[in-house]
N, C-alpha and C positions, 0 to 999 in steps of 0.2 A: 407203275401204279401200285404194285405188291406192298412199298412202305406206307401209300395212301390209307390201302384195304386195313392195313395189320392196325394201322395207327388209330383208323376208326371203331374194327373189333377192339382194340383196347379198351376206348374210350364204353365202348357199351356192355361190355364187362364188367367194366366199373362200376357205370349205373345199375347194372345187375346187382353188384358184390350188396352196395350202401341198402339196395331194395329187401335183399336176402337178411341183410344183418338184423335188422330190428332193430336197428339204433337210431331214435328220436331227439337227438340232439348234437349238433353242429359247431365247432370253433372255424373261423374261416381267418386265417392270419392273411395280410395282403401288404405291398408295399406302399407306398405315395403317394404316386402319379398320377396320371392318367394311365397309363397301362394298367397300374396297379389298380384303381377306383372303379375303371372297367371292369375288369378281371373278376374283383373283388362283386360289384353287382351281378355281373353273368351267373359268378358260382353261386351266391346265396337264392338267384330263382333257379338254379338247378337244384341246390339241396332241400328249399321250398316246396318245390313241386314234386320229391321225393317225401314229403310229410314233416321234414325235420324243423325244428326249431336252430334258427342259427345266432349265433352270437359273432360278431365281427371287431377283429384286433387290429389296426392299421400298425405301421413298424416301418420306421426308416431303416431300420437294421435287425437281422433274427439274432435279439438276444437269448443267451441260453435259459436267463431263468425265468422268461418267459413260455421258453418251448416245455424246459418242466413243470412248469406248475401246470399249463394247458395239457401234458401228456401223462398228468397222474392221476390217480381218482375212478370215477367208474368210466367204464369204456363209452368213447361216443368219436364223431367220426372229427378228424381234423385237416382240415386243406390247408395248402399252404400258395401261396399264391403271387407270380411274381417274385415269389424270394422261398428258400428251400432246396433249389437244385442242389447248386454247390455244397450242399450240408447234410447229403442224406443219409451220410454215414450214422453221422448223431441221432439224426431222427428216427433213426432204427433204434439205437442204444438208450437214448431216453424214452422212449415209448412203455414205461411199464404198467400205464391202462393198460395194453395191448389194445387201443383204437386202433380204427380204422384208417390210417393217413393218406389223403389224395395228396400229392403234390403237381399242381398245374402252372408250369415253367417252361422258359424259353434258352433260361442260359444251362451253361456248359455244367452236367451231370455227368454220376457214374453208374453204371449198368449193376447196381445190389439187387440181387432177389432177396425177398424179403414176402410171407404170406399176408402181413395185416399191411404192405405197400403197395400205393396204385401210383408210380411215377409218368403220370402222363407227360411226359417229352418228347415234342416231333424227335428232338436231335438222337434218339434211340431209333429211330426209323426213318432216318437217314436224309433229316430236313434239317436243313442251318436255323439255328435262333436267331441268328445277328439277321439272316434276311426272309426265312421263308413265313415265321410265324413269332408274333407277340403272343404274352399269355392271354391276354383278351379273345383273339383268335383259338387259341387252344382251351380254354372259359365256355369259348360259346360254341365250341363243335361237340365238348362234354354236355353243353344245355340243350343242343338237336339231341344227342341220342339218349338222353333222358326222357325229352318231349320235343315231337318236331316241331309243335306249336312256339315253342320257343325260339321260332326264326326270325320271329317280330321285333328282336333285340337286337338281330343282324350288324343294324348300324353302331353298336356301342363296339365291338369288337375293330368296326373299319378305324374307328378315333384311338383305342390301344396299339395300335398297328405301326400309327402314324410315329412311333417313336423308331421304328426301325427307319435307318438309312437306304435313300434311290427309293426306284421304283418299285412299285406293291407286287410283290411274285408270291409264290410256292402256297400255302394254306390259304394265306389273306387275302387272294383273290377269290375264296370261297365264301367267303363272308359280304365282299364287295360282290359278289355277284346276286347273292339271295338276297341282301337289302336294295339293290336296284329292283330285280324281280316283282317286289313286295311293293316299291314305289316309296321307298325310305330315305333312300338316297339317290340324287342325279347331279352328271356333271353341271358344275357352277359356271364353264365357260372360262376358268381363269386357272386353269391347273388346278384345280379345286374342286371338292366334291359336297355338296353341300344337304344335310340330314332335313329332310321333311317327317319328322315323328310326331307321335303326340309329347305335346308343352316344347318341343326345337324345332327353330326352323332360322339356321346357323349353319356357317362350314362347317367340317371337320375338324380344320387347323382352330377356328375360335373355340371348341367345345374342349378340344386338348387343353387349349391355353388356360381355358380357365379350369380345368379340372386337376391341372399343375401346381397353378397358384393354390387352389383351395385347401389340398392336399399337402404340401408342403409348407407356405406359407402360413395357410391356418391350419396347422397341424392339430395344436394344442388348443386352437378354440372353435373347434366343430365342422372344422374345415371340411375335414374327410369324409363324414356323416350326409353332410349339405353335400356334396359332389355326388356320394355312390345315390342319394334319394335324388337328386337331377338325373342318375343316368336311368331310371323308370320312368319320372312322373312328370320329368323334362328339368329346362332352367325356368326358376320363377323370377322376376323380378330382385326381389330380396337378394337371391341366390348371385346373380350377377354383379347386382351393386356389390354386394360383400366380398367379391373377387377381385374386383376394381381399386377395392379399398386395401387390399392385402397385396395386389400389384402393385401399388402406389408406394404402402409402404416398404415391398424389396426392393424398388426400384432409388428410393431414398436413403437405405442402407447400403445399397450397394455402390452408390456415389460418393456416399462419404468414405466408404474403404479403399475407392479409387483413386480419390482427390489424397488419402493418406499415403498408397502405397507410389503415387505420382510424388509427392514429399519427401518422403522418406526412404524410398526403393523398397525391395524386396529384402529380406536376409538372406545371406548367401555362404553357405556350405562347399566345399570342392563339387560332386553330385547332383545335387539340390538346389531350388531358390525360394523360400517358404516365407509364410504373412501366418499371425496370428488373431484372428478378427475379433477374439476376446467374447466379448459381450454385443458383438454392434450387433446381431443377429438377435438379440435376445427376444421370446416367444417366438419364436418360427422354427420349424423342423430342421433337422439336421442337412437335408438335401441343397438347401442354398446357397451352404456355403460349396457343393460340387459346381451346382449353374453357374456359381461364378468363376470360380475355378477354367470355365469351361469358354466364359466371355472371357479373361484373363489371357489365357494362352495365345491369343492372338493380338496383344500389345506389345507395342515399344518395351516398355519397361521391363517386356520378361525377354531375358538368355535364351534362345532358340535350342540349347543346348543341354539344358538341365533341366530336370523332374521340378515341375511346378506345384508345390504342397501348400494345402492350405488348414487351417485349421479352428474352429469354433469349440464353444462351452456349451454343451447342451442339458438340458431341464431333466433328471434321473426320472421325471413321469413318464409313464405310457397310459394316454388316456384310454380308457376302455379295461386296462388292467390294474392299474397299482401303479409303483414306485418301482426302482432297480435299487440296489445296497448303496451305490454310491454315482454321485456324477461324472459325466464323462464327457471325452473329448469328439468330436467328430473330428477325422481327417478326411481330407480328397486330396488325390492325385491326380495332376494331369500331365500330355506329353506334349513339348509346344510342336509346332510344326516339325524342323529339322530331325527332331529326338524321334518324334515319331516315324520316321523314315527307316533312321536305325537300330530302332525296336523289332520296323518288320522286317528288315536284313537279319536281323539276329545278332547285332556286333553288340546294343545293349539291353539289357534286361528288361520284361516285362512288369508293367507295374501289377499285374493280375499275382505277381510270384511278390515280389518286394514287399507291397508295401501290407497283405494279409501278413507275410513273414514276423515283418518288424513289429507290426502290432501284438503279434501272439506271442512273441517274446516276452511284451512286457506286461501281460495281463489284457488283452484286447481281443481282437479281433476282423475279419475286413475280408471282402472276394472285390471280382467287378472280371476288368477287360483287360486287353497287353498296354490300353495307350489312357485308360480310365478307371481308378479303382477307387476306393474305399473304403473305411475302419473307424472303430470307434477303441475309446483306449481308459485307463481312468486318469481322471484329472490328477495332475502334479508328475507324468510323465514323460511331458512334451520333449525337456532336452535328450531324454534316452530314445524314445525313439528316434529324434533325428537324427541322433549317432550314428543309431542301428538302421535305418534307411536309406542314410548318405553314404555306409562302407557298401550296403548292399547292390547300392546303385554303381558302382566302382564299373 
């Protein structure tokens, strides 16, 4: 229990540090999803209930000149959420407010000491991300030790969670336990655990889904905002249908890129077997063309054998901040079944090394997993990267 204890002093330390600072104003950077949306609500009523005023940036990807504009100017505190692990290097070196940066993440970090960094990471104290804990879990155990009263949220962590793979172990069973407790959540009877809160009374698995859709799909039209205000004040009516309606329409893109890539195949590189979806995505966030990526690898038409790449043109906005200097590409990678076998033998390459590689060569960038990754790059690069990720995939 020693990595339990340390990882909770962490966390209230933390709440300490932000108490001690004097800093009345919050950027709270978050990802997507549901992990993200969660996460993203847990931290702003922890940095709330701390007196701060918060501002919140949704981000398919931590772009850099996002992180600097948010990390210069006068000091205030900034989380990073869901997304930052992988990047803390930077977020030390850009830091010349000298803010305060919490980073509350699940994936794979590096141990920097740094005085103005609070990297809350189970995986520093010796708990897997991929199973023990989501950042919504790691979110809401920073909102206990801020305020205990903030156990009332319990259940929005148990729905972040729900993005990890098997069964609920390690942290996330802290959360599933205090929302039972509270009478927030009980078993559905169907494998399924279902949230009795105020304005939900919904599975788990539905609350995700639609806080996926909202978040990704309505990226660009208020998707994210309508998700993280459902995960307080519940789902309204409105909020649902408009889920429904942004379900419908990925579900309508994604058929016709189906019905195409069933036409015409994939393209095919030695390496690789890569689609470029162009514009059928157009207004929806960068993440669907991964989901698909993700239904894809397990079709006829993909080589069991080869890195499955896919790719979209996404909108230079970031709503909530500005513009970026130029538009870009999203890629996704995936590993179909076979490839994935021997990724984990080790006979071929990870896409977590590949495909960040290939993108940073050519002006981009990208992290993720060994068998799921992705990158953004700028438009009019497409054939060099493939080059450069078809030799690397070698």
């Amino acid at each position: 229990m020693e990595g339990l204890q340390g990882f909770l002093n962490r966390l209230q330390a933390t709440a300490s540090a932000v108490r001690e600072s004097g800093i009345r104003e919050a950027v709270v950077l978050h990802h997507d999803e549901a992990d993200g949306l969660t996460s993203a609500a847990l931290t702003k009523l922890a940095l709330s209930s701390l007196g701060l005023e918060t501002r919140l940036i949704c981000l398919d990807k931590l772009y850099p000149e996002v992180v600097e504009d948010v990390e210069t100017g006068r000091p205030h505190v900034v989380a990073y959420v869901d997304l930052g692990s992988g990047h803390i290097d930077w977020l030390i070196k850009a830091n010349s407010a000298r803010s305060l940066i919490l980073a509350l993440d699940h994936h794979d970090t590096s141990s920097i000491q740094d005085p103005m960094l609070h990297n809350l990471n189970p995986e520093l104290y010796g708990f897997s991300g991929e199973k023990d804990a989501s950042s919504a879990t790691v979110a809401y155990l920073f909102c206990k030790a801020v305020d205990p009263g903030l156990s009332r949220y319990a259940h929005l962590a148990t729905v972040g969670s729900l993005e990890l793979p098997g069964e609920m172990q390690g942290l996330n069973l802290i959360a599933i336990k205090d929302a039972k407790d509270q009478g927030l959540l009980r078993d559905s009877g169907k494998g399924d655990l279902r949230i009795e809160a105020t304005g939900m009374n919904l599975t788990r698995t539905r609350a995700s889904s639609l806080l996926n859709v909202l978040g990704s799909v309505g990226y660009y039209r208020n998707g994210p905002e309508m998700g993280i205000e459902a995960c307080t004040t519940g789902f309204s009516e409105e909020t649902i249908e408009r889920a429904k309606a942004f379900e419908e329409e990925r579900k309508q893109a994604n058929r016709n890129m189906l019905s195409r890539i069933k036409k015409d195949g994939l393209s095919q590189k030695k390496n690789i077997q890569w689609f470029h979806a162009g514009d059928a995505y157009k207004g929806m966030g960068g993440k669907v063309v991964g989901s698909f990526c993700s239904y894809l690898r397990y079709q006829r038409v993909v080589n069991p054998v080869r890195y499955l790449i896919g790719m979209m043109n996404v909108s230079p906005d970031i709503p909530g901040w500005g513009s970026l200097p130029s538009s870009m590409v999203k890629v996704s990678g995936r590993a179909p079944q076979i490839l994935t076998t021997l990724i984990e033998k080790g006979t071929k390459p990870p896409l977590s090394k590949i495909l960040p590689e290939s993108c940073s060569k050519i002006g981009g960038f990208g992290d993720g997993h060994s068998v799921a990754a992705s990158g953004v790059f700028p438009v009019g690069k497409e054939e060099l990267f493939l080059d450069e990720i078809d030799r690397s995939a070698a």
